[in-house]
N, C-alpha and C positions, 0 to 999 in steps of 0.2 A: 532959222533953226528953232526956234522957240515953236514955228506951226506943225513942228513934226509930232505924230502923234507916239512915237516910239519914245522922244525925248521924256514926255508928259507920262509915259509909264515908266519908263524906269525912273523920273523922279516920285511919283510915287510909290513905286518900289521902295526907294529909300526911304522917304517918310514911316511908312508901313515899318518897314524894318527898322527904322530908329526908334518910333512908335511903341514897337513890341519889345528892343532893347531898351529903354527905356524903364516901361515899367517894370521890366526884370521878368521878362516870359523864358529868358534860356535858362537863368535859374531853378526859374522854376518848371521847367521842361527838363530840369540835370535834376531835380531831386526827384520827381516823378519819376525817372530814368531810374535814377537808386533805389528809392525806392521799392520797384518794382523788382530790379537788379535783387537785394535783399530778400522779397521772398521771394522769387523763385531759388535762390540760394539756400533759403529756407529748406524750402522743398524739396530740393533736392539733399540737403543733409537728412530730413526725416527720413526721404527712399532709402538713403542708399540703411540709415539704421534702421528702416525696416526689412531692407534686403538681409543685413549684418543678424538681424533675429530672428528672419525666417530662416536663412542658412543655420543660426547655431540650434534652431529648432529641430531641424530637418535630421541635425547630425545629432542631435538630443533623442527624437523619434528613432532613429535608427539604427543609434544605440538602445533604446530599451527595446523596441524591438527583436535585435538580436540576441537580448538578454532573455527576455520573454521566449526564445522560440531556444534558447539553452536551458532554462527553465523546464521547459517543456518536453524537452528530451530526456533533460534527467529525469522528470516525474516520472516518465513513459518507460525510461530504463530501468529506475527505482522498483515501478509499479509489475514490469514483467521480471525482474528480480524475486520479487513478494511474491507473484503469484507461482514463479518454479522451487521456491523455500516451499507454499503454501503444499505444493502437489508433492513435493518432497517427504515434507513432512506427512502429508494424510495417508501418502502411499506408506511410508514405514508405521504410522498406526495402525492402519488395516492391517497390513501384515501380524503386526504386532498381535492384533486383536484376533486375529483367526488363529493364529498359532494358540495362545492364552484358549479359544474355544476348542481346538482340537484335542488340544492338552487335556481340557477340562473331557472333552467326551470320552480319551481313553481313558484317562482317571477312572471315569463314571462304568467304564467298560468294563476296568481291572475289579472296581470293585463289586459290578454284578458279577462277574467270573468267581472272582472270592466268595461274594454269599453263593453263591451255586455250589459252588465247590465246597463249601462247609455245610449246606443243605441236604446236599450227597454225601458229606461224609458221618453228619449224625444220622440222615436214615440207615446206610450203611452197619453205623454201630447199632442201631437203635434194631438191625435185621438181626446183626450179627447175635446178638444179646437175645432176641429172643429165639433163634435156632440153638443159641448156646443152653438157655435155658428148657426148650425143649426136652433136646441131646440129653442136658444131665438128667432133668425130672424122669424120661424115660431107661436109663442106665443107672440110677440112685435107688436103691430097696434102703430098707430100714437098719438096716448092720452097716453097710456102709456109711448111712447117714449119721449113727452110731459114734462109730469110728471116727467121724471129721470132727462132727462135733468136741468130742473127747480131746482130740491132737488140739484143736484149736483152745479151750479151756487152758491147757498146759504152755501150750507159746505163750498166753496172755500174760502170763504170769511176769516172765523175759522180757516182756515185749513193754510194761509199764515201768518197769526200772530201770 
């Protein structure tokens, strides 16, 4: 039994293995185990709080996003708001302002018509007076003229008390 070459390896098999138990290779093959155990344990606690902060990121972005694009509607409804006040309003100024010019031209109309019409009516007087004085100069002799004078001497008299 001892020529067997099977015997001669599995005792040193156990050598080897007493060998390595021995100088403490399983412990130290169990902390390298832990070790390693621990960070990748590591590692995976960063993922997953990296995953935890890109998630609240994502609903962070997605939220102001939605803010932003509510933002943004209002401006837009604000701003076509403003601009129907704007045409609102410029349409009732114009109006305003053309009426205020029409106003002003008939104004300006009534009162050419008026200087016309008091133009016309002192030449009128201004004809009437001189046909009037015409009329009388040619129908006035000296006795008549006489006469008026005389009557009017005598009213004045009444006429100053």
């Amino acid at each position: 039994m001892l020529m067997e070459p099977e015997l001669w390896v599995g005792v040193g098999f156990v050598l080897v293995i007493a060998l390595l138990v021995w100088n403490g290779v399983p412990g130290l093959v169990g902390r390298m185990l832990d070790q390693r155990s621990a960070v990748i344990a590591a590692e995976l606690n960063e993922a997953r709080r990296l995953r935890e902060e890109a998630i609240a990121l994502l609903a962070d972005y997605r939220k102001k996003s939605a803010g932003a694009e509510a933002e943004a509607q209002s401006i837009i409804t604000d701003a076509r708001a403003e601009a129907e006040r704007f045409a609102t309003e410029s349409r009732a100024s114009l109006k305003a302002q053309i009426e205020r010019r029409a106003q002003a031209a008939q104004d300006k109309i009534a009162q050419a018509e008026a200087a016309a019409m008091n133009e016309i009516r002192a030449l009128a007087a201004n004809a009437a007076a001189g046909a009037a004085e015409k009329l009388i100069a040619a129908r006035m002799d000296e006795k008549r003229a006489a006469a008026l004078i005389e009557g009017s001497i005598k009213d004045l008299g009444g006429k100053l008390n």
